[in-house]
MMTF fields as JSON, N, C-alpha, C and O atoms, coordinates in Angstrom:
{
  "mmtfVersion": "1.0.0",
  "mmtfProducer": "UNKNOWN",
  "numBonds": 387,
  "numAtoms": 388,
  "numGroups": 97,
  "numChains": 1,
  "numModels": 1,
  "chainsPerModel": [1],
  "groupsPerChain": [97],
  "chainIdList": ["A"],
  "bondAtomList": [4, 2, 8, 6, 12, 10, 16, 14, 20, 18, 24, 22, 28, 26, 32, 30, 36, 34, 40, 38, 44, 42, 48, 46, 52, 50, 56, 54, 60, 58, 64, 62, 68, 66, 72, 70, 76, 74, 80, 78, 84, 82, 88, 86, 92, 90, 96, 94, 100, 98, 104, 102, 108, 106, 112, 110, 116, 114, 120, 118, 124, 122, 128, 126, 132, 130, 136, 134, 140, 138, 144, 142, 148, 146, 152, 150, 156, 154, 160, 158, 164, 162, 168, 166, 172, 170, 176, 174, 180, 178, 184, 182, 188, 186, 192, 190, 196, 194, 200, 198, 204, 202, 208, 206, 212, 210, 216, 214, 220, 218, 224, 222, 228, 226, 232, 230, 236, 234, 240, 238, 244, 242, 248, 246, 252, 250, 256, 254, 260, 258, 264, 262, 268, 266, 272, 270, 276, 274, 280, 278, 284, 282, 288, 286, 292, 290, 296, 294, 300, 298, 304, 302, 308, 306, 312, 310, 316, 314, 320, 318, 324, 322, 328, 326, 332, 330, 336, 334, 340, 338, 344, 342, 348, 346, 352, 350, 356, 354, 360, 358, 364, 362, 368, 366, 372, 370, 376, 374, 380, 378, 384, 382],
  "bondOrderList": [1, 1, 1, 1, 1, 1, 1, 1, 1, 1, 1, 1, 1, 1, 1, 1, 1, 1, 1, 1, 1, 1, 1, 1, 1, 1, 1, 1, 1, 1, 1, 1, 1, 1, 1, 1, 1, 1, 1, 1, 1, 1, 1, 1, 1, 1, 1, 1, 1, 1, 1, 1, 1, 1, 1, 1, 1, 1, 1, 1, 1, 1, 1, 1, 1, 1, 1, 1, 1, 1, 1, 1, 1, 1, 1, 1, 1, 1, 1, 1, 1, 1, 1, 1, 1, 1, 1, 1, 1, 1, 1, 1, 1, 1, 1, 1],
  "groupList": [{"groupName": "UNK", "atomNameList": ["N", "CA", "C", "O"], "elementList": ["N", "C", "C", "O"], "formalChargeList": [0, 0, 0, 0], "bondAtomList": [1, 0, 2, 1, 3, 2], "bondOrderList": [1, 1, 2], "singleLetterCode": "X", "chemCompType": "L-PEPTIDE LINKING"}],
  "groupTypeList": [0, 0, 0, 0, 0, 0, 0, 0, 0, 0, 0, 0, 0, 0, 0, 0, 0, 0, 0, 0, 0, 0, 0, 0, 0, 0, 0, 0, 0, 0, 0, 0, 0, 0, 0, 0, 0, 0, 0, 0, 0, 0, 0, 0, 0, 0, 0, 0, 0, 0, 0, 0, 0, 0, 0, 0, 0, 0, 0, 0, 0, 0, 0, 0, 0, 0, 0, 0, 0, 0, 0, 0, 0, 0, 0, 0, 0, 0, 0, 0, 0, 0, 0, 0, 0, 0, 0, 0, 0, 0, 0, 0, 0, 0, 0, 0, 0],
  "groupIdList": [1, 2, 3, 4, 5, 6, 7, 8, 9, 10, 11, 12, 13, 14, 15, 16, 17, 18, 19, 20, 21, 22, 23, 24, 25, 26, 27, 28, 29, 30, 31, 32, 33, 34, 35, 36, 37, 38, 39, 40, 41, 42, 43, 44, 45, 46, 47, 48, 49, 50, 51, 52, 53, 54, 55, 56, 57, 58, 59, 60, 61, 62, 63, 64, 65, 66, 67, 68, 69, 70, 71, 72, 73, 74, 75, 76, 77, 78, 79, 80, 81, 82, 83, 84, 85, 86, 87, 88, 89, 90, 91, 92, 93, 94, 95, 96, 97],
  "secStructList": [7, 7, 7, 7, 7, 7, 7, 7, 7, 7, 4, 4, 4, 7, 7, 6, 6, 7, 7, 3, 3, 3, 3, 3, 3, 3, 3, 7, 7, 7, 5, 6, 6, 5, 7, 5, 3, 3, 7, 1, 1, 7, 7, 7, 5, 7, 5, 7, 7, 1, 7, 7, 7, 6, 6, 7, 3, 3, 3, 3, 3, 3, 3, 7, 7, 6, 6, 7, 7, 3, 3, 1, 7, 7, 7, 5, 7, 7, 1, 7, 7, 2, 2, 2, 2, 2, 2, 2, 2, 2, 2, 2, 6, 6, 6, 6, 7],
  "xCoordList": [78.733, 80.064, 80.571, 79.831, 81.863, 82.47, 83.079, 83.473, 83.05, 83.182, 84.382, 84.111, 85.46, 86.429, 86.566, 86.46, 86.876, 86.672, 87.881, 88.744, 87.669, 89.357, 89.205, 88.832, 89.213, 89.298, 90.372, 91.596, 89.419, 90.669, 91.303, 90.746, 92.47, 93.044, 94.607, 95.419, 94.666, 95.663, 96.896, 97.282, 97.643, 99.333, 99.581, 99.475, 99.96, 100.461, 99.574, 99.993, 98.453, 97.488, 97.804, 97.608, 98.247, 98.371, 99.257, 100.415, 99.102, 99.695, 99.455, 98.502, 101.162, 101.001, 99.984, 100.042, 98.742, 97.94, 96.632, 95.537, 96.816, 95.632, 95.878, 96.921, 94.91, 94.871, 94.823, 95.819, 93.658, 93.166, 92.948, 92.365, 93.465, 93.485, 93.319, 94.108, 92.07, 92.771, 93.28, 92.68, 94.287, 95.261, 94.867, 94.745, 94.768, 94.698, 96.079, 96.383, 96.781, 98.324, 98.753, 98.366, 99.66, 100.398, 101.601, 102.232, 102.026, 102.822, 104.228, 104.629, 105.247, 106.248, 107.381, 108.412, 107.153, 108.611, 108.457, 108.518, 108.325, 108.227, 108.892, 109.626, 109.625, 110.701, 110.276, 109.249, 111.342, 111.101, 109.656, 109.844, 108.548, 107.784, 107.484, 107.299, 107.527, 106.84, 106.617, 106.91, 106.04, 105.979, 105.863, 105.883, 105.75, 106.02, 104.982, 105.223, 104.279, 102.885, 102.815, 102.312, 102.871, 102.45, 101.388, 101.007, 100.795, 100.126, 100.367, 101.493, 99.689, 99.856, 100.358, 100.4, 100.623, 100.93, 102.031, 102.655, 102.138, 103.578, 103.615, 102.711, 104.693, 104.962, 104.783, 104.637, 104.839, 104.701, 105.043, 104.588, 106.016, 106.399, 105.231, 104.828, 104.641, 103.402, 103.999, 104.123, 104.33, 104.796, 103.188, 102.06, 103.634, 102.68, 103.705, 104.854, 102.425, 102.619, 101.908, 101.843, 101.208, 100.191, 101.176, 102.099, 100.546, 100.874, 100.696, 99.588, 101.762, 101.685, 102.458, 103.508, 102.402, 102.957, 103.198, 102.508, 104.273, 105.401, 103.865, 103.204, 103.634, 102.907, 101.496, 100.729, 100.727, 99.391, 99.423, 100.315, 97.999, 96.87, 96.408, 96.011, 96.339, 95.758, 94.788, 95.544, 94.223, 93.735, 93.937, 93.171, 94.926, 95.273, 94.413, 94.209, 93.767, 93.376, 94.635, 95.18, 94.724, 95.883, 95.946, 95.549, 96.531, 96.389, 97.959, 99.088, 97.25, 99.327, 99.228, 98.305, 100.577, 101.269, 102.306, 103.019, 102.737, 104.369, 104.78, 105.937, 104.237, 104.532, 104.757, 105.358, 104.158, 104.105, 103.171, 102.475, 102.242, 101.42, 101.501, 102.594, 100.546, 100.613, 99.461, 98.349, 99.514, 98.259, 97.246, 97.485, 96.2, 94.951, 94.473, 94.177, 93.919, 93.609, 94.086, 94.178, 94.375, 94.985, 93.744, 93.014, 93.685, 92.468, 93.065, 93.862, 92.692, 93.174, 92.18, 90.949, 92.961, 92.204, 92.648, 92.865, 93.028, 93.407, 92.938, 93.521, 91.469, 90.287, 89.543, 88.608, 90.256, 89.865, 90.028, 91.2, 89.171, 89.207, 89.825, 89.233, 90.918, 91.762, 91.281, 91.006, 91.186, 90.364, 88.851, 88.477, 88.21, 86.553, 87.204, 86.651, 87.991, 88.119, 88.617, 88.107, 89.793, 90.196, 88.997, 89.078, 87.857, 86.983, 86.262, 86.252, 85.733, 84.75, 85.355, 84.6, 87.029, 87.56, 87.518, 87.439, 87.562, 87.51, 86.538, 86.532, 85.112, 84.0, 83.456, 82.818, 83.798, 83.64, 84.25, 83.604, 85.784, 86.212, 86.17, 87.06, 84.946, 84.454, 82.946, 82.267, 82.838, 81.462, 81.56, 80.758, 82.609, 82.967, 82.693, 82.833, 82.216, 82.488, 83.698, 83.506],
  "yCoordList": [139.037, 138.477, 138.608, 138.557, 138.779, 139.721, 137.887, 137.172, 137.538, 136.003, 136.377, 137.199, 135.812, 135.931, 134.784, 133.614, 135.333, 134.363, 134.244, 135.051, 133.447, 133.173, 133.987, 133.003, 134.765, 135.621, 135.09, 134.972, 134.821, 133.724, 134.667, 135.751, 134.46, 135.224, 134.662, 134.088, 135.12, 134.912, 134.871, 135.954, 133.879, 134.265, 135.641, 136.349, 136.103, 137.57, 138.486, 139.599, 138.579, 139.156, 139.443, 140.448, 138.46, 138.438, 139.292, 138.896, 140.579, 141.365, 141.152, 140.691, 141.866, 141.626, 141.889, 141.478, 142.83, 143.147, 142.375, 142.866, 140.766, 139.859, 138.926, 138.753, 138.521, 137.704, 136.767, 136.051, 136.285, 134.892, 135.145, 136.088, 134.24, 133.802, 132.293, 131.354, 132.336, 131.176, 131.105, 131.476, 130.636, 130.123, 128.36, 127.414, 128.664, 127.374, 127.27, 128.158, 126.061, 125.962, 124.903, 124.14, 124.742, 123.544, 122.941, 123.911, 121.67, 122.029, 121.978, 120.835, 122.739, 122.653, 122.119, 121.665, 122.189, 121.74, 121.553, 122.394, 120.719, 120.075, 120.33, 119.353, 121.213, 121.4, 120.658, 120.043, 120.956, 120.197, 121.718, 122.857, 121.307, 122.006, 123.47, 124.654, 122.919, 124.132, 123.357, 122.187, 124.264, 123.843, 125.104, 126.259, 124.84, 126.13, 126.032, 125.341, 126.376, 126.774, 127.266, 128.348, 127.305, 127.618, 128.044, 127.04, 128.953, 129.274, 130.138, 130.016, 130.796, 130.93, 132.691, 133.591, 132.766, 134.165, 134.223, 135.254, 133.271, 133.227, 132.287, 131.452, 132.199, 131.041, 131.892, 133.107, 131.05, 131.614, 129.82, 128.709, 130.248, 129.24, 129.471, 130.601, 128.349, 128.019, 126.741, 125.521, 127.914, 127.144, 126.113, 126.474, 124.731, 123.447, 122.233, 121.885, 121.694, 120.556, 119.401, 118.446, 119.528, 119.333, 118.132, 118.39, 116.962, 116.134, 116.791, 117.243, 116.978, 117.024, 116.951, 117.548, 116.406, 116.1, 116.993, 117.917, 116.46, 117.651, 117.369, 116.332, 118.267, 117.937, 117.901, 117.495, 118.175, 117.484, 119.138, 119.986, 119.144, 120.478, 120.574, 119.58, 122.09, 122.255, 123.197, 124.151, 123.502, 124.597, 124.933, 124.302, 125.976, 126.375, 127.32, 128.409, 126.911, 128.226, 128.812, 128.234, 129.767, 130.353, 131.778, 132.938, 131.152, 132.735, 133.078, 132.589, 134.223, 135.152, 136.069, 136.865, 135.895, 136.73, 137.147, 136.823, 138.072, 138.422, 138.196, 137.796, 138.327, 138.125, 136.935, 136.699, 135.791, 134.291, 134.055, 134.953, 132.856, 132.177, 130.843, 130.291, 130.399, 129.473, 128.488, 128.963, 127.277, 126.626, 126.054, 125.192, 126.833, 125.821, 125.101, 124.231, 124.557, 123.779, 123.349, 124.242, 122.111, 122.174, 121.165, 120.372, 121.312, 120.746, 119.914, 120.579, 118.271, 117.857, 118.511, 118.497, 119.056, 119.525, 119.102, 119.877, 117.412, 117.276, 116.803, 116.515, 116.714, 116.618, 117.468, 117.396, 118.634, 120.064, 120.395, 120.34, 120.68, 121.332, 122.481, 123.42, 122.47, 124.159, 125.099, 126.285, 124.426, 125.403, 126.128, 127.292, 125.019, 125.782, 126.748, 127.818, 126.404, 127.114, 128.562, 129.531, 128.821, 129.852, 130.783, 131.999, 129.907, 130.679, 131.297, 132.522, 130.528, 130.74, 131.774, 132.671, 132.041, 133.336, 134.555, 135.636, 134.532, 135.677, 136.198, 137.307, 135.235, 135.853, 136.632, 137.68, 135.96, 136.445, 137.843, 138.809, 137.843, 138.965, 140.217, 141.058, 140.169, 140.887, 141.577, 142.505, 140.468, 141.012, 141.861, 142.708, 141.404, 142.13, 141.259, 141.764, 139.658, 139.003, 138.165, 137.693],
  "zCoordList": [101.749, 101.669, 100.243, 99.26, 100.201, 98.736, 98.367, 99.288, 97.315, 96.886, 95.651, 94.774, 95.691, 94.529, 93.745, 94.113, 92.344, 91.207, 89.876, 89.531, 89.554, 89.149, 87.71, 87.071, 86.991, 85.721, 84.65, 84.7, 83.67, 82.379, 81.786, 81.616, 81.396, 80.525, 80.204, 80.929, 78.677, 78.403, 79.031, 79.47, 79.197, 79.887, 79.867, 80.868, 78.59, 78.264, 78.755, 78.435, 79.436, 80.109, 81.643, 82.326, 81.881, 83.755, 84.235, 84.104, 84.87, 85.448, 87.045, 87.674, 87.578, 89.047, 90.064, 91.223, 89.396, 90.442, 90.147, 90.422, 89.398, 89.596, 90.908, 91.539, 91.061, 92.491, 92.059, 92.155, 91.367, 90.928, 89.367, 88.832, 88.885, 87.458, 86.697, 86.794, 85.919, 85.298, 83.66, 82.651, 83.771, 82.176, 82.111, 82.888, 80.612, 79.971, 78.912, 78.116, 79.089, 78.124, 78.378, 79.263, 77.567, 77.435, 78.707, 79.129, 79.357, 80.22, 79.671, 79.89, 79.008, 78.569, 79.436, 78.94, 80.771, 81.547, 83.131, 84.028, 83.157, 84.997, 85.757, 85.609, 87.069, 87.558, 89.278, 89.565, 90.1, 91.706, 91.851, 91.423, 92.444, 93.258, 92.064, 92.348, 90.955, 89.856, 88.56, 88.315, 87.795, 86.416, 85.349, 85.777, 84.049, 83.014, 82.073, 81.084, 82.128, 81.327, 79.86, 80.164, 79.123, 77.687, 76.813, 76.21, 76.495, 75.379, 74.065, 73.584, 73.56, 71.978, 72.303, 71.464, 73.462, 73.641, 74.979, 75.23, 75.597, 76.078, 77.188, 77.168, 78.445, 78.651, 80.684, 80.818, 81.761, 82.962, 83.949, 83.674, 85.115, 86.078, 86.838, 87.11, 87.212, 88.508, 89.549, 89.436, 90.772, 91.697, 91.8, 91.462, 92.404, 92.354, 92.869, 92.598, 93.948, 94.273, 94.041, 94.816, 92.628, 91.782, 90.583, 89.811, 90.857, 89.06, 88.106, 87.815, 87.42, 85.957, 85.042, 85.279, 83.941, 82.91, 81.47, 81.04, 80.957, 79.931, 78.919, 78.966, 78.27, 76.372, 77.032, 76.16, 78.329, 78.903, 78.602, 78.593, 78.364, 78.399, 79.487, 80.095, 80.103, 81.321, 81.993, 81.807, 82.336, 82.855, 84.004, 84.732, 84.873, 86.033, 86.629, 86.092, 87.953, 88.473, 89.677, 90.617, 89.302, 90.14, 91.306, 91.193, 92.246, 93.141, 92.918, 92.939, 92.7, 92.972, 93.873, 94.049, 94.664, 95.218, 95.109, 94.159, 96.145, 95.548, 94.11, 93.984, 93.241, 91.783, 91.367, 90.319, 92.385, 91.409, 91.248, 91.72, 90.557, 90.371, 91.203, 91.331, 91.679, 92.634, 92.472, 92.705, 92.136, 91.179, 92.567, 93.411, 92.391, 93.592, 92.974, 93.793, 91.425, 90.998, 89.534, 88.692, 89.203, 88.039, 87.076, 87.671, 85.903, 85.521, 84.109, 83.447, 83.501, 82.555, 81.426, 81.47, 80.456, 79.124, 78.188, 77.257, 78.032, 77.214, 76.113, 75.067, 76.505, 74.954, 74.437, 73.64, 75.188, 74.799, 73.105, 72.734, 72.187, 70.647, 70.997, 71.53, 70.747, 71.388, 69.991, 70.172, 68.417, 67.813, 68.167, 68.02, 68.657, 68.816, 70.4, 70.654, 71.037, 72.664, 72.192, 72.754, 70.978, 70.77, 69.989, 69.816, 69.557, 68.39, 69.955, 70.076, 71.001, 72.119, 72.599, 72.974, 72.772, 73.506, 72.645, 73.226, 71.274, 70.63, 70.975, 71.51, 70.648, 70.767, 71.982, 71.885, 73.229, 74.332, 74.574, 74.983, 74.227, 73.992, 73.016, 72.892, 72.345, 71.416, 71.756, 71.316, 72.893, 72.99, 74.688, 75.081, 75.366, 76.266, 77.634, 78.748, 77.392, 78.525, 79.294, 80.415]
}
């Protein structure tokens, strides 16, 4: 059985032909049945019927289709060291995981 898994990556990373993704960002703006995501490389609407709050840190795992993002799980990160998290992604991405 083929098992799918949510692949992190930057906002500015997510192109239409990911399925599952997860972004970690800021929530900049709450709308009816969406919200607007934020990080240090750009910003993305995630349709959600999910709590959440303006200035809260998050981690989204997301399925897309048709070219949206659609949040299956939303996660509080808001005691997240976003310095040591950005040092943990360089590295990972340097070493090729």
């Amino acid at each position: 059985m083929f098992e799918m898994h949510y692949v992190p990556k930057p906002i500015a990373q997510v192109k239409d032909s990911d399925t599952r993704v997860a972004l970690v960002g800021k929530v900049v703006e709450v709308k009816e049945g969406s919200f607007v995501l934020e990080d240090e490389t750009g910003r993305k609407e995630i349709v959600s019927d999910k709590h959440v709050e303006v200035g809260k840190v998050v981690r989204v795992f997301c399925s897309q289709s048709e070219g949206k993002l659609s949040a299956d799980i939303v996660q509080d990160m808001s005691k997240l060291d976003v310095n040591l998290f950005k040092r943990v992604r360089k590295l990972y991405e340097r070493v090729g995981v």
